[in-house]
C-alpha positions as CSV (number, residue, x, y, z in Angstrom):
1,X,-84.5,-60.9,41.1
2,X,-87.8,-61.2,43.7
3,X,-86.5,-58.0,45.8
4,X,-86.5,-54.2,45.2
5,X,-83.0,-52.5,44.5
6,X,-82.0,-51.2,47.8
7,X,-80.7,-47.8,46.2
8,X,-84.7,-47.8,45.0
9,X,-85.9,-46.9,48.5
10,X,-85.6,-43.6,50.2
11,X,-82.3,-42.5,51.7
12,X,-82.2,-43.2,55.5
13,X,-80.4,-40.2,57.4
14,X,-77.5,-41.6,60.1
15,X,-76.8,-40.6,63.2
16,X,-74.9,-37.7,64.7
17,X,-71.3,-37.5,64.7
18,X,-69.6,-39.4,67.9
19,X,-66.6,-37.8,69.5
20,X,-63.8,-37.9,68.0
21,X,-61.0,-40.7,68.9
22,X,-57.5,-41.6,68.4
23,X,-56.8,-43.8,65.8
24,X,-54.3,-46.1,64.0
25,X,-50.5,-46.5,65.6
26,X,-50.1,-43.3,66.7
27,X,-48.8,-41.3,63.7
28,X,-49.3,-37.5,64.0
29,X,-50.4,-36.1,61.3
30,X,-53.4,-34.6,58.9
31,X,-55.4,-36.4,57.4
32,X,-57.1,-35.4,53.7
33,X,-60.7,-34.0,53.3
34,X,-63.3,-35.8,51.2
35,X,-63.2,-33.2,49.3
36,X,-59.3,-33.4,49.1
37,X,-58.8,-37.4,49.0
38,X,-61.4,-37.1,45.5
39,X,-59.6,-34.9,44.0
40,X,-56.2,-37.2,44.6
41,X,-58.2,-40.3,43.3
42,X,-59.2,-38.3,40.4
43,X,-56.0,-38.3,39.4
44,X,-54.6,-42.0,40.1
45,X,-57.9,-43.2,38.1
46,X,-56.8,-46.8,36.3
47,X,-53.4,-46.3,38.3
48,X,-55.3,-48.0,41.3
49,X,-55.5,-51.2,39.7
50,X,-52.1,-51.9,40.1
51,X,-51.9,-51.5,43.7
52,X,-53.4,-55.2,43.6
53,X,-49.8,-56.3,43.8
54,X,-50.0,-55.8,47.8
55,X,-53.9,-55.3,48.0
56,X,-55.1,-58.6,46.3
57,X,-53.8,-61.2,48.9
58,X,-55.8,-58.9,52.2
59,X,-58.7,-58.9,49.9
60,X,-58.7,-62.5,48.8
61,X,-58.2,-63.2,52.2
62,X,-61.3,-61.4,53.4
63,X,-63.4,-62.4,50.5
64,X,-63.0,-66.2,52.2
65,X,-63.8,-65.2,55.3
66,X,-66.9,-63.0,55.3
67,X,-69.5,-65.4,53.7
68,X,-70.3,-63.3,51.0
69,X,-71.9,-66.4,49.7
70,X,-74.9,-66.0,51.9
71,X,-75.0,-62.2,51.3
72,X,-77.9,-60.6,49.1
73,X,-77.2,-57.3,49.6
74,X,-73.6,-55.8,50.4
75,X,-72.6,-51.8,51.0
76,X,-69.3,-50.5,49.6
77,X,-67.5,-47.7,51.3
78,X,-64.9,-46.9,48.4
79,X,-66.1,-48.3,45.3
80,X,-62.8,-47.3,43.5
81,X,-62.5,-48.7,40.1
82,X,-65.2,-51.3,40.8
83,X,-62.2,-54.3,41.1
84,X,-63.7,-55.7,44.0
85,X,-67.1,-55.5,43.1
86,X,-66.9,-57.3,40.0
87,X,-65.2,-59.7,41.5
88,X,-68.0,-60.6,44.3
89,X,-70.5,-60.2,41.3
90,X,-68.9,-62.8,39.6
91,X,-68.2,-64.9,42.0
92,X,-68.9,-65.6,45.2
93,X,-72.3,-63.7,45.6
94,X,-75.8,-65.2,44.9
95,X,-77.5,-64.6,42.3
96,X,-79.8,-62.4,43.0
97,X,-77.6,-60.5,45.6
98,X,-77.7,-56.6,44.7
99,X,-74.6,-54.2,45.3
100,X,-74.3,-51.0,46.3
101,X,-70.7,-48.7,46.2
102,X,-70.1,-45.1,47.1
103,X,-66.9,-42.8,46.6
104,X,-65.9,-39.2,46.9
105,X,-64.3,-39.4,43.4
106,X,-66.4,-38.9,40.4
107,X,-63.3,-40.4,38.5
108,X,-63.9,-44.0,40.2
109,X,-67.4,-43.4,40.3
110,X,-67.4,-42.9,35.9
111,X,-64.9,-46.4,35.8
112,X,-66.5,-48.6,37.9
113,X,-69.7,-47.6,36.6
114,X,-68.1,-48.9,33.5
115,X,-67.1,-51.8,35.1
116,X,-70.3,-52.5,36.4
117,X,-72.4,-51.9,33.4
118,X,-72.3,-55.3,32.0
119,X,-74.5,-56.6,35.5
120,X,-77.6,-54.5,34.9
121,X,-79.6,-53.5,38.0
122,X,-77.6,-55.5,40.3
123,X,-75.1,-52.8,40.9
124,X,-75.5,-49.3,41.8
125,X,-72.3,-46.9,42.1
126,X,-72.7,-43.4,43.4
127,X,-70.6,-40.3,44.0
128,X,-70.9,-39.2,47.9
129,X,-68.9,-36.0,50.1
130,X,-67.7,-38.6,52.1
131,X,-69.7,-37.1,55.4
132,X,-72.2,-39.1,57.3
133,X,-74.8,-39.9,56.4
134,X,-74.3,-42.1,53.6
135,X,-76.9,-44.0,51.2
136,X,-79.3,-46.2,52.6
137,X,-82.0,-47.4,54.5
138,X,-81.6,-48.7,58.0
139,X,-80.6,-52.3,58.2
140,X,-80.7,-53.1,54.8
141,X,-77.6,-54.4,53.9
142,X,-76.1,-57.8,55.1
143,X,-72.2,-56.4,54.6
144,X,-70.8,-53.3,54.4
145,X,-67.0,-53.2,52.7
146,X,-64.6,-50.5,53.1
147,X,-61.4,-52.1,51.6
148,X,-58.4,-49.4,52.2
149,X,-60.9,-46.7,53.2
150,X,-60.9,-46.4,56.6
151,X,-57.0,-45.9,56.7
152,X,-57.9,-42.9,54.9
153,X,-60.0,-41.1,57.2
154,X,-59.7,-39.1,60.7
155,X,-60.9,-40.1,63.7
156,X,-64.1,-38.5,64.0
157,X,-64.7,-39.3,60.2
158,X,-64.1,-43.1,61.7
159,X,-66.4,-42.4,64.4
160,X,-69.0,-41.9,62.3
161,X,-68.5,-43.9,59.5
162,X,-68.9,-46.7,61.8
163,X,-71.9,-45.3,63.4
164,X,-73.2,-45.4,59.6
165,X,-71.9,-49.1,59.0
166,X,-73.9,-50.2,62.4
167,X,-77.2,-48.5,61.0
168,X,-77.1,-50.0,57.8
169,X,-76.3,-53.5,58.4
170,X,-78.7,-56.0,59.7
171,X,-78.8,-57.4,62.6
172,X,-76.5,-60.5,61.0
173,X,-74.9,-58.5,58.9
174,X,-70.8,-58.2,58.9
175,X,-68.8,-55.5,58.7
176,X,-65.5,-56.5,56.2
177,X,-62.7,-54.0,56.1
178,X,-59.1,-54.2,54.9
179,X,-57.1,-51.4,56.1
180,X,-53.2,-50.6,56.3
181,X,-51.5,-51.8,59.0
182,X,-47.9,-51.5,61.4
183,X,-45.4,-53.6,59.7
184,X,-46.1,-57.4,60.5
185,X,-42.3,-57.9,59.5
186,X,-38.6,-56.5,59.6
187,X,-38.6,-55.5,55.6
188,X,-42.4,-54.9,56.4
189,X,-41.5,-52.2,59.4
190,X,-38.9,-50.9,57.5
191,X,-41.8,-50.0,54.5
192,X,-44.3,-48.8,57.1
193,X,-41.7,-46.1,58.7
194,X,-40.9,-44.9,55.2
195,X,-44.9,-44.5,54.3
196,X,-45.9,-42.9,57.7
197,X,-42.8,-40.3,56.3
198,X,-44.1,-39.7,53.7
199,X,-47.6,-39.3,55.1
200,X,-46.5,-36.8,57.3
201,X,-44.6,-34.8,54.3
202,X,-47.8,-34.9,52.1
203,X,-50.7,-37.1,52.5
204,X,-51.5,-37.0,49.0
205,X,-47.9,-39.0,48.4
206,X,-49.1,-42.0,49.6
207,X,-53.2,-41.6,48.7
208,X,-53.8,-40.1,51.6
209,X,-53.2,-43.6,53.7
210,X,-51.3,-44.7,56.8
211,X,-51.3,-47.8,58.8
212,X,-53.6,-47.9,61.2
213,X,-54.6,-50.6,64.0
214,X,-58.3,-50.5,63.2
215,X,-59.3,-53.3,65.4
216,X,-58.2,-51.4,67.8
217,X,-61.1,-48.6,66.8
218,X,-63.7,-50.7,67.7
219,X,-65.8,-50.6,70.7
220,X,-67.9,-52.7,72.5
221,X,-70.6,-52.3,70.2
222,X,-68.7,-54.5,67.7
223,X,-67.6,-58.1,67.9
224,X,-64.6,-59.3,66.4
225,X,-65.1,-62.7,64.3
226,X,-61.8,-62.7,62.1
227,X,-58.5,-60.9,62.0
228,X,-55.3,-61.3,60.7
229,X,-52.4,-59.5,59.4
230,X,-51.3,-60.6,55.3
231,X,-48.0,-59.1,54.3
232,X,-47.3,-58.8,50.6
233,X,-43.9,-57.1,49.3
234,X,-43.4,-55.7,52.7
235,X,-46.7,-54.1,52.4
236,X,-48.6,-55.3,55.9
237,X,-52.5,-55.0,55.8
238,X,-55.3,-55.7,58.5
239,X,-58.5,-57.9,57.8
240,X,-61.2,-57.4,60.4
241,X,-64.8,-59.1,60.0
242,X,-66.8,-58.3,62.6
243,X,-70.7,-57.8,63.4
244,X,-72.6,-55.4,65.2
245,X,-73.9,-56.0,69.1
């Protein structure tokens, strides 16, 4: 490939934890551990695949905007089955681009190392606690993905997830999420109060996620390049590119 696996090198240790912050569109609520959310995606296992019925037209829709074409190297918060991955492998990505995906569930971790067998050394999956810091050297990678991730987590997990994303990207790197979001339309509103009830019951209901605003959790430290809102069966989700400054 003429360049050294990134998961080669030694792991780089992040930064402390920020303060905490409010997140997403003001649902109360807790949200699930690591350790917690794991054990929940141990048990949906294959089942996530079919949440592409909602999820594929967000993702498609940031695959076309982040330039993964240009990427070499690209950071996955949330591996999951390996769906996405596979799918930049085989398409978009050059070549010699390597990837690199992480999750707290040693059940996505065994089927998108499946997934991803076929691809050699150009992918590397491994199981994390889902606490900072994550994989990685410092500025390494040129995107990091977290695709229905960051809807999951608390604010001070946020905090410092993003804190991770900024140390690992380079200096032109993008950071490419697809989150939940507030209901972009009437049927779509009407979905969104009925998760966020459920969410409230048990987390666990809905996969531990809630709509969120998560452009709205970044700071001045990011820069928005692309957002917009893609509703599929009343199911509204976010896509932010953005890079750090």
């Amino acid at each position: 490939m003429g360049r050294s696996p990134h998961w080669a090198r030694h792991l780089g240790l992040g930064s402390p934890l920020p303060a905490a912050r409010a997140y997403g569109s003001g649902v109360k609520g807790r949200t699930l551990t690591p350790e917690k959310a794991g054990r929940v995606y141990d048990r949906i296992g294959r089942l996530q695949d079919w949440q592409r019925f909602y999820e594929g037209p967000a993702t498609r829709a940031l695959e076309a905007h982040a330039g993964f074409e240009s990427a070499h190297s690209v950071f996955e918060l949330g591996s999951g089955t390996g769906a996405f991955a596979e799918r930049l492998l085989d398409g978009p990505l050059p070549s010699d681009a390597v990837y690199r995906g992480v999750d707290v569930s040693s059940r996505m971790i065994g089927l998108a190392s499946e997934r991803l067998d076929r691809v050699g050394d150009r992918a590397c999956v491994e199981l994390v606690s889902g606490l900072p810091p994550l994989p990685g050297d410092d500025h390494s990678f040129d995107r990091f993905v977290a695709n229905y991730v960051f809807d999951l987590l608390s604010g001070e997990l946020t905090s410092g997830m993003l804190e991770e994303a900024r140390r690992l990207l380079t200096a032109d790197g993008r950071l490419c999420v697809v989150a939940l979001a507030p209901g972009g339309t009437a049927p779509a509103r009407a979905v969104c109060s009925v998760w966020e009830a459920l969410w409230r019951q048990s987390p666990s209901l809905v996969g531990g996620c809630r709509p969120i605003d998560f452009a709205g959790l970044l700071d001045a430290n990011w820069h928005v390049d692309h957002m917009r809102t893609v509703t599929a069966w009343a199911v509204t989700s976010q896509v932010v590119i953005a890079h750090p400054v």
